[in-house]
N, C-alpha and C positions, 0 to 999 in steps of 0.2 A: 724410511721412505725418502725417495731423493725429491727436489724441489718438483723436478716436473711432474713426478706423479701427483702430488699434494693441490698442483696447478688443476690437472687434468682431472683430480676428483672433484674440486672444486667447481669448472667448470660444468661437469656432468651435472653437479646442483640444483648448480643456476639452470640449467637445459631442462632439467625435469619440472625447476620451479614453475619458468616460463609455460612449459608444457601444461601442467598440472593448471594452473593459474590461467588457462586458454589467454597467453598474453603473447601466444609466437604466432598464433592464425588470424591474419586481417578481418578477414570475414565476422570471425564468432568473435572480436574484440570490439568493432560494430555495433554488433546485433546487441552485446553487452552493456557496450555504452548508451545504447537506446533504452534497452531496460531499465539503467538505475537511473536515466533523466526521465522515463516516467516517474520513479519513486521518487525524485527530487523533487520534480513540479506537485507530486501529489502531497507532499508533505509539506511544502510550502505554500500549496490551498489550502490546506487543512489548519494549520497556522494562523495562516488569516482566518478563517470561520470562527476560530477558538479562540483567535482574541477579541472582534467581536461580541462572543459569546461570555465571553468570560466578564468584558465590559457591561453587559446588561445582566448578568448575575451581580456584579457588586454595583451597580445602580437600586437593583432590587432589595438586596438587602440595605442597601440603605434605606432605605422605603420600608422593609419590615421593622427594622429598627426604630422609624419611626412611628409607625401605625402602633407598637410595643410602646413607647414611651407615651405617645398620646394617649393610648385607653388605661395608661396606669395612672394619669393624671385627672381622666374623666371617670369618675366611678360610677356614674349612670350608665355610662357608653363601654362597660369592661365586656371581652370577648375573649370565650374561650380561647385557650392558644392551639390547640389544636385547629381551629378555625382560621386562626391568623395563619395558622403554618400553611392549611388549605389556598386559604385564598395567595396567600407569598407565593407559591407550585405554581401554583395556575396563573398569574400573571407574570411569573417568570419565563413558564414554557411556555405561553402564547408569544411572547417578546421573543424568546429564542427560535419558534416555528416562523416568526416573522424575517428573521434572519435569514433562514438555511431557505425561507423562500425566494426571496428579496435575492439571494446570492444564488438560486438554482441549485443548491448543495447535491440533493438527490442524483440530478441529469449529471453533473459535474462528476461526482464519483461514480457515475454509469459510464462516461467515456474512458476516465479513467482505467474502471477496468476492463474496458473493449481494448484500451491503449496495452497496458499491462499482460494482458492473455493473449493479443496477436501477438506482438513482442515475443513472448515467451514461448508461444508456439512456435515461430520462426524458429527462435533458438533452439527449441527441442528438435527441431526437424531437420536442424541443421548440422548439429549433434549426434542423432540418429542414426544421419550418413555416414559420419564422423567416425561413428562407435565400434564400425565391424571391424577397424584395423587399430583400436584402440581400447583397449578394457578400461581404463581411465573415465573415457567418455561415456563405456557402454555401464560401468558401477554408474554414472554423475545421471547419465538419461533414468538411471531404476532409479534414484532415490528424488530425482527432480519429479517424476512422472509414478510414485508410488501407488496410487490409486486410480492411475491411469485418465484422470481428467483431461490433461494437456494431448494426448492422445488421440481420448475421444474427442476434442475441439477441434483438433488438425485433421482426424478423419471426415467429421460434417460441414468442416473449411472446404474440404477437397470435392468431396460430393456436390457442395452447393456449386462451385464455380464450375466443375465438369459438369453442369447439369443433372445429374443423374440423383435417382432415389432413394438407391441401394434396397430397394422391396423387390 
């Protein structure tokens, strides 16, 4: 093989890679990077929740640790350990439902995943379009949309804002 052919397979590579990689379409590179800065920010709330949390699980065991050493020392006052392990649970998960309230955790990973499934519907939809002049996109749209959710999310998107009921 002479140099330019070697160049020009080369090339074709990288064109498929970019391709494949949806890294040559502005639009779905976008939409893309909106998706993984959902994952990012939700990963970096979840972080925080967990250290948090993780901080009043070793508060607590200190705490069992020492409710343990104390009734080993008071033998009037000895309690079962399964009891102690009871009572350790429950004053550990009230302190951590105390957290994930305090921080709204619930709401928080509820817009999350409003954020994440528009995101990703867009994406599909956009892809979709995408897919008839492209078997690349039209394989990535089956195996993204395997069960057909993001689909079904894009079709009651569409219904709601067209106002209609589809009955």
């Amino acid at each position: 093989h002479s140099v330019d052919e070697v160049v020009s397979h080369h090339n074709d590579f990288l064109d498929a890679c970019l391709k494949e990689c949806m890294l040559r379409d502005a639009a779905l590179l976008k939409m893309l990077a909106k998706l993984l800065t959902v994952c990012v920010l939700y990963a970096d709330y979840t972080a925080v929740v967990m250290g948090s949390v993780e901080a009043i699980l070793a508060a607590a065991e200190l705490s069992h640790q020492n409710v343990r050493r104390d009734s080993a020392h008071a033998p009037g006052k000895i309690m079962p350990q399964g009891k102690r392990r009871q009572m350790h649970i429950a004053v550990a998960s009230q302190h951590i439902r105390a957290i994930l309230a305090e921080k709204k955790y619930t709401e928080s990973v509820l817009r999350f995943e409003q954020s994440f499934t528009a995101s990703l519907t867009e994406l599909m939809a956009k892809l979709q379009l995408r897919s008839a002049s492209d078997w690349m996109l039209a394989n990535l749209v089956a195996r993204l949309d395997y069960n057909g959710f993001y689909g079904y999310a894009r079709h009651t998107h569409d219904q709601a804002t067209s106002g209609t009921t589809g009955n």
